[in-house]
Jmol script that loads the backbone (N, CA, C; Angstrom):
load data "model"
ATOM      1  N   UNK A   1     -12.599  -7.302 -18.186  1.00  0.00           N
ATOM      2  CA  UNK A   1     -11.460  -8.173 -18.392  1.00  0.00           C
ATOM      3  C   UNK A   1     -10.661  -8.236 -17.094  1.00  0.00           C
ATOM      4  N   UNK A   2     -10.155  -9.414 -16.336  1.00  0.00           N
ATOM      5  CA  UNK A   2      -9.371  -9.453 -15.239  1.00  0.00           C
ATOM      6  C   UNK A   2      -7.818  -9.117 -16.116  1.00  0.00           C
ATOM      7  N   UNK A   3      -7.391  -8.810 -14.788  1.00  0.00           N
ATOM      8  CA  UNK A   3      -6.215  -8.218 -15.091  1.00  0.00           C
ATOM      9  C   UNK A   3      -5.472  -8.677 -13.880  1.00  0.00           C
ATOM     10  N   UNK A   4      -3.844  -8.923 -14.525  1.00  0.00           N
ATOM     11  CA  UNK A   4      -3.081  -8.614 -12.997  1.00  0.00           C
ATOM     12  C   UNK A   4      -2.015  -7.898 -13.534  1.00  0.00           C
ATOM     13  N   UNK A   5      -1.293  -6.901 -12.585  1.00  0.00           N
ATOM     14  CA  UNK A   5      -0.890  -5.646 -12.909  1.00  0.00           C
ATOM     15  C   UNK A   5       0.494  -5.847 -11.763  1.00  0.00           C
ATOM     16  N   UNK A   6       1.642  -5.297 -12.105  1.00  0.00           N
ATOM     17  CA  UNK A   6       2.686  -4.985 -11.167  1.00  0.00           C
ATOM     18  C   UNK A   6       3.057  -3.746 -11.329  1.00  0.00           C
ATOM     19  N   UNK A   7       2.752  -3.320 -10.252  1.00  0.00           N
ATOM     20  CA  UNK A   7       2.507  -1.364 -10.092  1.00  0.00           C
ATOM     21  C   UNK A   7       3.859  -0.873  -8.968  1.00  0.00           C
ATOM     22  N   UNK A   8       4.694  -0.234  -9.460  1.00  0.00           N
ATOM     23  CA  UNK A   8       5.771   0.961  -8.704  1.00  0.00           C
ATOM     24  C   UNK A   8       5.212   2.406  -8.826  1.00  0.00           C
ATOM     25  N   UNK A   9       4.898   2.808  -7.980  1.00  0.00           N
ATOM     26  CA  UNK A   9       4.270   4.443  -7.718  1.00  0.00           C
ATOM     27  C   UNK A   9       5.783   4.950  -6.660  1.00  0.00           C
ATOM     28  N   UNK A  10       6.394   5.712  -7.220  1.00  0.00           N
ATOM     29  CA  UNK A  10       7.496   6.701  -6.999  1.00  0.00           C
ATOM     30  C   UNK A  10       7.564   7.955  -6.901  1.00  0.00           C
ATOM     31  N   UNK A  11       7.329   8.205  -5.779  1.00  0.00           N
ATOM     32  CA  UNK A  11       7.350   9.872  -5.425  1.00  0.00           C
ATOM     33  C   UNK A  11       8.508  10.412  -5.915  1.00  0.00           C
ATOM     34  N   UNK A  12       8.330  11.458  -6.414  1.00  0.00           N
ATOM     35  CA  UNK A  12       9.491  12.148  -6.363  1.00  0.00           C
ATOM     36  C   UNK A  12       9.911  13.622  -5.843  1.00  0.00           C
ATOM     37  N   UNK A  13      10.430  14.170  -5.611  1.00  0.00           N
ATOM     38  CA  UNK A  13      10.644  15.253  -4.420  1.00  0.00           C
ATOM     39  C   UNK A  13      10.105  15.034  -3.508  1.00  0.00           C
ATOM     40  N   UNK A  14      10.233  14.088  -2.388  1.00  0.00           N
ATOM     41  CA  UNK A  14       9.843  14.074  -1.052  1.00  0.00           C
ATOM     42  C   UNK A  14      10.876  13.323  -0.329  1.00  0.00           C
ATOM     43  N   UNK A  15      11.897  13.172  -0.726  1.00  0.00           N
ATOM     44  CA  UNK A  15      12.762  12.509  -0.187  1.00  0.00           C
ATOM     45  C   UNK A  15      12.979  11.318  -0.225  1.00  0.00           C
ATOM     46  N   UNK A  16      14.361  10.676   0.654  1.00  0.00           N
ATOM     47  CA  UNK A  16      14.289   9.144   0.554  1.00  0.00           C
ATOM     48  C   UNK A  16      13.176   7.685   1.288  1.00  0.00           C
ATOM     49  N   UNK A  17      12.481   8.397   2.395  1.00  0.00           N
ATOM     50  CA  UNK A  17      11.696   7.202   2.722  1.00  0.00           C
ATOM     51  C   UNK A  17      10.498   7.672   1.884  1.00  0.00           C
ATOM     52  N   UNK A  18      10.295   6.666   1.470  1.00  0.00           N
ATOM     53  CA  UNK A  18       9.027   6.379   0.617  1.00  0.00           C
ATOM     54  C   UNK A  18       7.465   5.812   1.563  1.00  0.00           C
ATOM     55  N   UNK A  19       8.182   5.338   2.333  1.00  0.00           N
ATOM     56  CA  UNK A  19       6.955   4.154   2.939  1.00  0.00           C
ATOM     57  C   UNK A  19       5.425   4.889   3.208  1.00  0.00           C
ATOM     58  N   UNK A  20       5.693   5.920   3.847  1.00  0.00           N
ATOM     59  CA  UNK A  20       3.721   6.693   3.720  1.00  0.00           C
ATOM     60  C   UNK A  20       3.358   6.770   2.791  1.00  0.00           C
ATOM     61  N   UNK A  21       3.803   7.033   1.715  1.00  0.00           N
ATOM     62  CA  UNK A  21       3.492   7.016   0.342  1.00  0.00           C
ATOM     63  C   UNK A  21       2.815   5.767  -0.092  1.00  0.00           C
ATOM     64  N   UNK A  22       3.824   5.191   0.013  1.00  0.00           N
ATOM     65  CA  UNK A  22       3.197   4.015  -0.644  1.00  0.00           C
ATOM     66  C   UNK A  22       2.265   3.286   0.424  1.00  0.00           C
ATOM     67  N   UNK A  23       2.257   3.332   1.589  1.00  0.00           N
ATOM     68  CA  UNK A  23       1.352   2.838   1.975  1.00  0.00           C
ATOM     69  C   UNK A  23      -0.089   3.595   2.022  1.00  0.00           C
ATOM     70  N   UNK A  24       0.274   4.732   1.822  1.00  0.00           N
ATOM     71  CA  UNK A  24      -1.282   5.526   1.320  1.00  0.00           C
ATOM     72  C   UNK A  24      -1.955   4.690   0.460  1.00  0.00           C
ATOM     73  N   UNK A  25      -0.978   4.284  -0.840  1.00  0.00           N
ATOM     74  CA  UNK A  25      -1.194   4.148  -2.142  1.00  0.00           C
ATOM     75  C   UNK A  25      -2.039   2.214  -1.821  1.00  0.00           C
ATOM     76  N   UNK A  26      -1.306   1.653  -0.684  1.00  0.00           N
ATOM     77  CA  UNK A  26      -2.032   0.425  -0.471  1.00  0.00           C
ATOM     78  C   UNK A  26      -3.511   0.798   0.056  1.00  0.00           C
ATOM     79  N   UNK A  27      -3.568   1.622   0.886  1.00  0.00           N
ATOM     80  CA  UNK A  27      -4.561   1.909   1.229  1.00  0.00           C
ATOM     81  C   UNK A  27      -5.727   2.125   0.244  1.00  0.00           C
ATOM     82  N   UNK A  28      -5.676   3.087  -0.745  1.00  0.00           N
ATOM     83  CA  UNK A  28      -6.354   2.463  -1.976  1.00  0.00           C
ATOM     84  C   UNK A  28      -6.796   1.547  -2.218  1.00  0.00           C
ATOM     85  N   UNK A  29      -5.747   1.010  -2.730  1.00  0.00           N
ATOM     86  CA  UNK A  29      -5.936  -0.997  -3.478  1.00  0.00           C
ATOM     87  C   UNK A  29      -6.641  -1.285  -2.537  1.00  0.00           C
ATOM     88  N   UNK A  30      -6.617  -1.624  -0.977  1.00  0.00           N
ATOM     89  CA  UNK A  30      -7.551  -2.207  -0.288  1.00  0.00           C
ATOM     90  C   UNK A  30      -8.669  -1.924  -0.510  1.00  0.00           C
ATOM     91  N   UNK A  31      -9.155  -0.675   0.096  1.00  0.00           N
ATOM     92  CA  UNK A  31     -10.118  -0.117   0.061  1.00  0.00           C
ATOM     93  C   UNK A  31     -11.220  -0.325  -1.421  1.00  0.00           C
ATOM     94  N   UNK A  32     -10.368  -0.448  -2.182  1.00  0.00           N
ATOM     95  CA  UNK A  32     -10.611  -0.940  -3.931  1.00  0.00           C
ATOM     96  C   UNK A  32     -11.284  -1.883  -3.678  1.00  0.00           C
ATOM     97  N   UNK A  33     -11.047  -3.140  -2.762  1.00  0.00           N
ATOM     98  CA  UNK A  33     -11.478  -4.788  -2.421  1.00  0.00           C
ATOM     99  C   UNK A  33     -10.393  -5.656  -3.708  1.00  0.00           C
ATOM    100  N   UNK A  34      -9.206  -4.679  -3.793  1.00  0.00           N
ATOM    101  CA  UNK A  34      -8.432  -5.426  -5.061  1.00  0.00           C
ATOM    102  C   UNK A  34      -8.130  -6.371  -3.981  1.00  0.00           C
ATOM    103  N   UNK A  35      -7.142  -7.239  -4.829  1.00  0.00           N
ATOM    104  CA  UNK A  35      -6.347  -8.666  -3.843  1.00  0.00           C
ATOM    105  C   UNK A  35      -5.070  -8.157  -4.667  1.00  0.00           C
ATOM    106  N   UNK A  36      -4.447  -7.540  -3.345  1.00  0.00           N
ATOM    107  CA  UNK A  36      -2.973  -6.991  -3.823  1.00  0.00           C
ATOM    108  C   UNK A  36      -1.957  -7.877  -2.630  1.00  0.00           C
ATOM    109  N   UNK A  37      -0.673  -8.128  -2.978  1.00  0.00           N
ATOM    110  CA  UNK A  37      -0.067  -8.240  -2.639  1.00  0.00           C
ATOM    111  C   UNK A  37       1.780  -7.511  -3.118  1.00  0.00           C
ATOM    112  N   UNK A  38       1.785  -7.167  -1.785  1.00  0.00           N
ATOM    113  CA  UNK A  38       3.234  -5.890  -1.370  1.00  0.00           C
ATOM    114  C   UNK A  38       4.403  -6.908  -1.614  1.00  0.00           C
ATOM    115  N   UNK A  39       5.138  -6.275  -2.368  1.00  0.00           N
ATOM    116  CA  UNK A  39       6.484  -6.912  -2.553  1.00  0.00           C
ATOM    117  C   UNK A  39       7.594  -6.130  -1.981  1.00  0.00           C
ATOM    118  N   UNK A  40       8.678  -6.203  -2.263  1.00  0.00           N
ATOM    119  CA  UNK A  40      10.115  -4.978  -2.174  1.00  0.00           C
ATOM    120  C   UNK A  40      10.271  -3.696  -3.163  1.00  0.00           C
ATOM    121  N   UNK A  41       9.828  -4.131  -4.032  1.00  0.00           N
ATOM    122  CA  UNK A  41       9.753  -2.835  -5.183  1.00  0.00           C
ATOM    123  C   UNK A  41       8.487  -2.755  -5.876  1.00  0.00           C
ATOM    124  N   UNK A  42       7.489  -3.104  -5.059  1.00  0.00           N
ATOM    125  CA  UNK A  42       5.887  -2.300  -6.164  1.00  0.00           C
ATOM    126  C   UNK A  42       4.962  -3.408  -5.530  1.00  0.00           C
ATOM    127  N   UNK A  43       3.789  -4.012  -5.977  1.00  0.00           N
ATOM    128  CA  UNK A  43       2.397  -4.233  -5.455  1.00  0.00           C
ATOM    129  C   UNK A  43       1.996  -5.200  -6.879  1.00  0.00           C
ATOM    130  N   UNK A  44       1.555  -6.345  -6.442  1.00  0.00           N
ATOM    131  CA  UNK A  44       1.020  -7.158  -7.533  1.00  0.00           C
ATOM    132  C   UNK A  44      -0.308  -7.124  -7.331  1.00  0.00           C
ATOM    133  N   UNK A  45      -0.986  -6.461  -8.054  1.00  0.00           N
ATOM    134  CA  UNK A  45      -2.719  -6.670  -7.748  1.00  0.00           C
ATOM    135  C   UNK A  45      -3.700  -7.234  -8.808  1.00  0.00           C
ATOM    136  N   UNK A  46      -4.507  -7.940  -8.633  1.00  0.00           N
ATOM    137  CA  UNK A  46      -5.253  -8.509  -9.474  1.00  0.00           C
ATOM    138  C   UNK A  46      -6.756  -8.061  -8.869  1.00  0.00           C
ATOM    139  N   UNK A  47      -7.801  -8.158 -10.547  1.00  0.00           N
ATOM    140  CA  UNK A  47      -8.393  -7.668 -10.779  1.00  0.00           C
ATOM    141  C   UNK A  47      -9.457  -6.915 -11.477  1.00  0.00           C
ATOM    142  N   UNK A  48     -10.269  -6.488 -12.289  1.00  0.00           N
ATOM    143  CA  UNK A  48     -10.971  -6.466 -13.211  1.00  0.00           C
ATOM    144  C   UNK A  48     -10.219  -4.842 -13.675  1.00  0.00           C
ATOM    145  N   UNK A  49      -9.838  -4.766 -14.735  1.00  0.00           N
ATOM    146  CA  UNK A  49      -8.896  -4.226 -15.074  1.00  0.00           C
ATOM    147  C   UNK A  49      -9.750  -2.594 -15.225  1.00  0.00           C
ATOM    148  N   UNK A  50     -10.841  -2.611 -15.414  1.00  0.00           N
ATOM    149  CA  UNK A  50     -11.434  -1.205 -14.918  1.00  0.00           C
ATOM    150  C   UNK A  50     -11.307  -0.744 -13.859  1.00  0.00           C
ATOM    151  N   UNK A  51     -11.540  -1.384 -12.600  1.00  0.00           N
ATOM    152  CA  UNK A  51     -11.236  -1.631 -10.966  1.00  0.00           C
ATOM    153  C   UNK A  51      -9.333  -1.095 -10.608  1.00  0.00           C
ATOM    154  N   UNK A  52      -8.953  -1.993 -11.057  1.00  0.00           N
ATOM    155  CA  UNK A  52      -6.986  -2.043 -11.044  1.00  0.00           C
ATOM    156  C   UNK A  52      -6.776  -0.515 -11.459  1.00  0.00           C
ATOM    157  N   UNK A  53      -7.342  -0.148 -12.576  1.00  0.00           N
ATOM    158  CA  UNK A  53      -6.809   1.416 -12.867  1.00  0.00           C
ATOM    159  C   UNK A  53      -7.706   2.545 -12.561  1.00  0.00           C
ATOM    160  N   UNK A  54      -8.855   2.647 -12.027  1.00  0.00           N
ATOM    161  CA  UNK A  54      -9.093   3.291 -11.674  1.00  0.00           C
ATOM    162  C   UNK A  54      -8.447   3.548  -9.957  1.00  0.00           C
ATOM    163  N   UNK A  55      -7.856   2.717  -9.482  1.00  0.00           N
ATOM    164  CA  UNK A  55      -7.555   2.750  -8.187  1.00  0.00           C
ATOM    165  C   UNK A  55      -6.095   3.068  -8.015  1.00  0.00           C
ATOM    166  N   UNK A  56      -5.098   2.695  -9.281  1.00  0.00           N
ATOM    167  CA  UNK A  56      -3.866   3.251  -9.473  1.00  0.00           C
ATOM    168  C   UNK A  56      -4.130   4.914  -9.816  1.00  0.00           C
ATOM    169  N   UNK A  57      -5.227   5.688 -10.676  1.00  0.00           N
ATOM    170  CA  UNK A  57      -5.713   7.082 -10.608  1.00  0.00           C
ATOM    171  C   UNK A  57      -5.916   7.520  -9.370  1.00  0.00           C
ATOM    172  N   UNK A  58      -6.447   6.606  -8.653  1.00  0.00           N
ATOM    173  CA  UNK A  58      -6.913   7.484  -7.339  1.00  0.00           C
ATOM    174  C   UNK A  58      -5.293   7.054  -6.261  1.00  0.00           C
ATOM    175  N   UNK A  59      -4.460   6.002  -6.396  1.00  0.00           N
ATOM    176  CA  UNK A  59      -3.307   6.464  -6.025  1.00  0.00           C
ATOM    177  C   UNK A  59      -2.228   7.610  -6.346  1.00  0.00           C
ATOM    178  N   UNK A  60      -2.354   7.945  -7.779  1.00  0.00           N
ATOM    179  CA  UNK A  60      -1.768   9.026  -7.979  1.00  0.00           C
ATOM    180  C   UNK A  60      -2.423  10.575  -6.896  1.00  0.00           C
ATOM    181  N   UNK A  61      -3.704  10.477  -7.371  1.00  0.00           N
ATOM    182  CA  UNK A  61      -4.549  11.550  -6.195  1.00  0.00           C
ATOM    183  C   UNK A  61      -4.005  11.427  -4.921  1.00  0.00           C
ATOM    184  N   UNK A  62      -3.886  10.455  -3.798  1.00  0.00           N
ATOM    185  CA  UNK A  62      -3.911  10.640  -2.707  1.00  0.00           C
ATOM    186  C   UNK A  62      -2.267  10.548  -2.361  1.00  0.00           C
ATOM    187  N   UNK A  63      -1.427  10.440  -3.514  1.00  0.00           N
ATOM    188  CA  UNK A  63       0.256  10.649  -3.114  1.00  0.00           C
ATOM    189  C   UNK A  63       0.317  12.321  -3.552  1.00  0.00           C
ATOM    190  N   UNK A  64      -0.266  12.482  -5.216  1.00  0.00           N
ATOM    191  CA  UNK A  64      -0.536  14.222  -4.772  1.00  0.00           C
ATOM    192  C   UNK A  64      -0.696  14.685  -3.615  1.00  0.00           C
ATOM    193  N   UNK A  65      -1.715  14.697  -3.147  1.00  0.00           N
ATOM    194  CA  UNK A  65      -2.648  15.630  -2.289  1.00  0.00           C
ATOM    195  C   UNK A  65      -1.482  15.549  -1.140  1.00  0.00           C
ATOM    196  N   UNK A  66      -0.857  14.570  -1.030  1.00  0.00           N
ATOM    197  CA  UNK A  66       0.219  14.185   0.194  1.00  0.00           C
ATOM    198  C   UNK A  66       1.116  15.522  -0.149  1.00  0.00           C
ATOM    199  N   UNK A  67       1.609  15.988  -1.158  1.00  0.00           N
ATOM    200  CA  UNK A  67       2.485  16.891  -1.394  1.00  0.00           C
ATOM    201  C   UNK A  67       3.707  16.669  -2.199  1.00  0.00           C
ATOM    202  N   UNK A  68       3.220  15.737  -2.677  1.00  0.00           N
ATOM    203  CA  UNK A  68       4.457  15.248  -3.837  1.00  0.00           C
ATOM    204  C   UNK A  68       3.966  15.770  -5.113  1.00  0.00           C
ATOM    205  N   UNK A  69       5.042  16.474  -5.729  1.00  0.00           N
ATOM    206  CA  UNK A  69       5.098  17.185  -6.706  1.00  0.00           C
ATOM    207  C   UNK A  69       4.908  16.458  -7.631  1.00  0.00           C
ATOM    208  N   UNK A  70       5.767  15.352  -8.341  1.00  0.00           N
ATOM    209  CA  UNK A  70       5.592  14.343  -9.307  1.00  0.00           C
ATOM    210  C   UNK A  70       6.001  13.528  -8.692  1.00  0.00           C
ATOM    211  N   UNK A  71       5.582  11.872  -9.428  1.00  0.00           N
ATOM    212  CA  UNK A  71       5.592  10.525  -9.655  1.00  0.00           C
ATOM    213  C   UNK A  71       5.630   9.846 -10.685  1.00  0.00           C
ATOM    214  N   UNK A  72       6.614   8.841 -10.422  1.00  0.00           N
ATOM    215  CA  UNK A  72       6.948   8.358 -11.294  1.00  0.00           C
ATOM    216  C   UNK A  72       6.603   6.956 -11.369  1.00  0.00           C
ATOM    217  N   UNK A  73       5.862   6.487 -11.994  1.00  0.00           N
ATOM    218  CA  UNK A  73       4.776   4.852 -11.705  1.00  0.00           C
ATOM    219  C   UNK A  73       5.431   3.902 -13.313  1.00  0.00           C
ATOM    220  N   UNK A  74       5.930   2.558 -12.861  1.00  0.00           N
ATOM    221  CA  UNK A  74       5.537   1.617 -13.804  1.00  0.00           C
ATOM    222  C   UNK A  74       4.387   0.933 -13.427  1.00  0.00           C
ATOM    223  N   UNK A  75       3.877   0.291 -14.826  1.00  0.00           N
ATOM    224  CA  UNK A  75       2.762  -0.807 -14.868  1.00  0.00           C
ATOM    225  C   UNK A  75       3.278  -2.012 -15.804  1.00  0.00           C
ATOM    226  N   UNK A  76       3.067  -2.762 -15.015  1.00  0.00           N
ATOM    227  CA  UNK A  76       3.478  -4.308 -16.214  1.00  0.00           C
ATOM    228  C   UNK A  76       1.946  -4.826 -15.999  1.00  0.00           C
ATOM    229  N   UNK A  77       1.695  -5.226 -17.255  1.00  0.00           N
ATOM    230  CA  UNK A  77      -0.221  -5.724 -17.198  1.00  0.00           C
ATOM    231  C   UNK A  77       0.277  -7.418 -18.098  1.00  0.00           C
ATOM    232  N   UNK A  78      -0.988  -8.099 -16.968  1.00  0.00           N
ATOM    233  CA  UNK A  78      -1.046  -9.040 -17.916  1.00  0.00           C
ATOM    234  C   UNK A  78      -2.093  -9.431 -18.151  1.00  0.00           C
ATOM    235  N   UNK A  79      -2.863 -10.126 -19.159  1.00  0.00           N
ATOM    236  CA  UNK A  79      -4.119 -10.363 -18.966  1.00  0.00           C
ATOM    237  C   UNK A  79      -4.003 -11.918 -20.125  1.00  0.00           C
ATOM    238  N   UNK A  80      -4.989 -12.399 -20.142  1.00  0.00           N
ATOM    239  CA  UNK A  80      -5.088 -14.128 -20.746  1.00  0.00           C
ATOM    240  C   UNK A  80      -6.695 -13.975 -21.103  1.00  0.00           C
ATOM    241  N   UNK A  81      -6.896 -14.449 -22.742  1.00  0.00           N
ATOM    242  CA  UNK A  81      -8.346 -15.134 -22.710  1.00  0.00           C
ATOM    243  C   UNK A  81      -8.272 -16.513 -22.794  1.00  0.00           C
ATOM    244  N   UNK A  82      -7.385 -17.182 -22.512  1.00  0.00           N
ATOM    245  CA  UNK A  82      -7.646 -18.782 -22.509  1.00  0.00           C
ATOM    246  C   UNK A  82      -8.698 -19.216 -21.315  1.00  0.00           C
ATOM    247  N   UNK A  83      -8.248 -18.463 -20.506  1.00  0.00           N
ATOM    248  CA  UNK A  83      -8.756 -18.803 -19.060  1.00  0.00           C
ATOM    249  C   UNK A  83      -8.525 -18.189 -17.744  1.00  0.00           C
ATOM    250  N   UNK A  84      -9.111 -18.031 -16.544  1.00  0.00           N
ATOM    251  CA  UNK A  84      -8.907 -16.820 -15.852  1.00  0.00           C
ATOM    252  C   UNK A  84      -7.559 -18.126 -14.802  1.00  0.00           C
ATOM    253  N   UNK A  85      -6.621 -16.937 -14.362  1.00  0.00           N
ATOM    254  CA  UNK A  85      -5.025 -17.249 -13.511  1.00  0.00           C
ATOM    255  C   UNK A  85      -5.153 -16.245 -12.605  1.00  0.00           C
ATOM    256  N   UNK A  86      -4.962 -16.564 -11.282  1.00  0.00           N
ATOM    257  CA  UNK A  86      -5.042 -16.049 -10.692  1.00  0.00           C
ATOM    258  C   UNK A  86      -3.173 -15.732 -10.259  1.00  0.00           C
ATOM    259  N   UNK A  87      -2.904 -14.852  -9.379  1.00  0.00           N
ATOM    260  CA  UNK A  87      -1.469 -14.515  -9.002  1.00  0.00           C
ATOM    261  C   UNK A  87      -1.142 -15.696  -8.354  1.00  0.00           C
ATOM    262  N   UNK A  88      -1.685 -16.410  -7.537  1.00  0.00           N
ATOM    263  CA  UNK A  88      -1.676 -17.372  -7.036  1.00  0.00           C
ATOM    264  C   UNK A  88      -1.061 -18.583  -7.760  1.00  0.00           C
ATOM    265  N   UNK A  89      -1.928 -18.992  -8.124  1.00  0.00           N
ATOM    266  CA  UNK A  89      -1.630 -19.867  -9.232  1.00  0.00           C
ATOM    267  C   UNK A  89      -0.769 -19.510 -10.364  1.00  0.00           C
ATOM    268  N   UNK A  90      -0.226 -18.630 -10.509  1.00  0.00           N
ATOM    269  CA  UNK A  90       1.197 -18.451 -10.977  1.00  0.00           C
ATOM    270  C   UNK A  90       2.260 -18.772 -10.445  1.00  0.00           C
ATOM    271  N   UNK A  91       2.088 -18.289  -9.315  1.00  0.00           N
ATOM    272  CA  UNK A  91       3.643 -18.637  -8.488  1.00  0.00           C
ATOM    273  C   UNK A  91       3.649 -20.470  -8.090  1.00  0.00           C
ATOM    274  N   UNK A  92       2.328 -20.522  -7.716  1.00  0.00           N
ATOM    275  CA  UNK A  92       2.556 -21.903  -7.851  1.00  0.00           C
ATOM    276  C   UNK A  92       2.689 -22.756  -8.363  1.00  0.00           C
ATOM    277  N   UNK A  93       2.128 -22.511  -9.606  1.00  0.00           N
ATOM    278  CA  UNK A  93       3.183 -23.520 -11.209  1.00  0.00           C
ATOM    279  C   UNK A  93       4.775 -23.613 -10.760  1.00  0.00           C
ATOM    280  N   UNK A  94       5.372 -22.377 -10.710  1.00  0.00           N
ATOM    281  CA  UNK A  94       6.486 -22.275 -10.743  1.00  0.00           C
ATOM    282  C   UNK A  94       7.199 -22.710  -9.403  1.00  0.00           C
ATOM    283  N   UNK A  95       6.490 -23.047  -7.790  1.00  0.00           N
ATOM    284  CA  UNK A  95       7.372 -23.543  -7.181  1.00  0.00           C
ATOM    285  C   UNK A  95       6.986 -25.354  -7.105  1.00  0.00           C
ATOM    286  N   UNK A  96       5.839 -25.621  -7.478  1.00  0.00           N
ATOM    287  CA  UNK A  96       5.515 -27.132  -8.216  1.00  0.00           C
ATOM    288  C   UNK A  96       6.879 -27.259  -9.394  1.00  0.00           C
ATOM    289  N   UNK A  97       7.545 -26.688  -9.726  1.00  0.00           N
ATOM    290  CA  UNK A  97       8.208 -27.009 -10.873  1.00  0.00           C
ATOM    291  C   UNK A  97       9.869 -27.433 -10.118  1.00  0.00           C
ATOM    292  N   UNK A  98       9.626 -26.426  -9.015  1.00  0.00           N
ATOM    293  CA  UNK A  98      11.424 -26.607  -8.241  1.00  0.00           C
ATOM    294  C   UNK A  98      11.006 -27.324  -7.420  1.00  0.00           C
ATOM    295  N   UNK A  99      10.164 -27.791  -6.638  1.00  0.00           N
ATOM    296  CA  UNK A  99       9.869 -28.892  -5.732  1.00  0.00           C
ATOM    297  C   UNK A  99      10.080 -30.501  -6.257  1.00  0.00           C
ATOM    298  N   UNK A 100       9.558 -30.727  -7.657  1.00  0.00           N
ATOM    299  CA  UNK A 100       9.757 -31.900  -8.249  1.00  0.00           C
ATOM    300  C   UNK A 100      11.421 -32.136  -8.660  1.00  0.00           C
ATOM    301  N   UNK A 101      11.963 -30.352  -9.187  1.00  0.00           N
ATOM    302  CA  UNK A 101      12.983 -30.730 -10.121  1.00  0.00           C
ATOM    303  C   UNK A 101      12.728 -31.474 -11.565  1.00  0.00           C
ATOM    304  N   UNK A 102      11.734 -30.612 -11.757  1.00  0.00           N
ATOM    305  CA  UNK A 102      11.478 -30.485 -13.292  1.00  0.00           C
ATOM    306  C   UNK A 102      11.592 -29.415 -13.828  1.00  0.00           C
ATOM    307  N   UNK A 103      11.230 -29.339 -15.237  1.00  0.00           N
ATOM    308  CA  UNK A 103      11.196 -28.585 -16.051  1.00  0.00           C
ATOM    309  C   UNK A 103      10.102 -28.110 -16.207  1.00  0.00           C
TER     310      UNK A 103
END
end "model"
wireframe off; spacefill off
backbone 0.3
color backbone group
């Protein structure tokens, strides 16, 4: 089943910059061959939803092994059987919609 997923992985006890962390944690997703894209607060990745979570598991592993005690991760999942949507084509419904000034 494809999936697209909006993932926050949150170290906790390691202080306030986060950024190795999480860019470990991209490092993953790439390496995955997911199609992620980095936002300000978490990672939109799409994906075959066996793929997507096994690679958020192996982000938890490689922010462990970093030395972070716990983490704290949301997941927002979405998935559709009408037809496959890509992230893409989400956002672009929605700026087709403010470009016309429609509804």
């Amino acid at each position: 089943m494809k999936v697209i997923v909006d993932l926050c992985v949150v170290p906790i006890g390691v202080g306030v910059n986060l950024a190795p962390y999480i860019a470990a944690c991209e490092r993953v997703l790439h390496k995955a061959g997911l199609h992620v894209q980095l936002h300000p607060n978490g990672t939109a990745i799409e994906g075959d939803w066996g793929s997507v979570f096994e690679a958020i598991r192996e982000c938890h592993e490689v922010v462990h092994a970093m030395g972070t005690p716990r983490i704290y991760t949301t997941v927002k999942i979405n998935t559709r059987t009408d037809r496959d949507q890509t992230m893409a084509e989400k956002v672009e419904s929605v700026e087709a919609l403010l470009a016309s000034g429609g509804d």
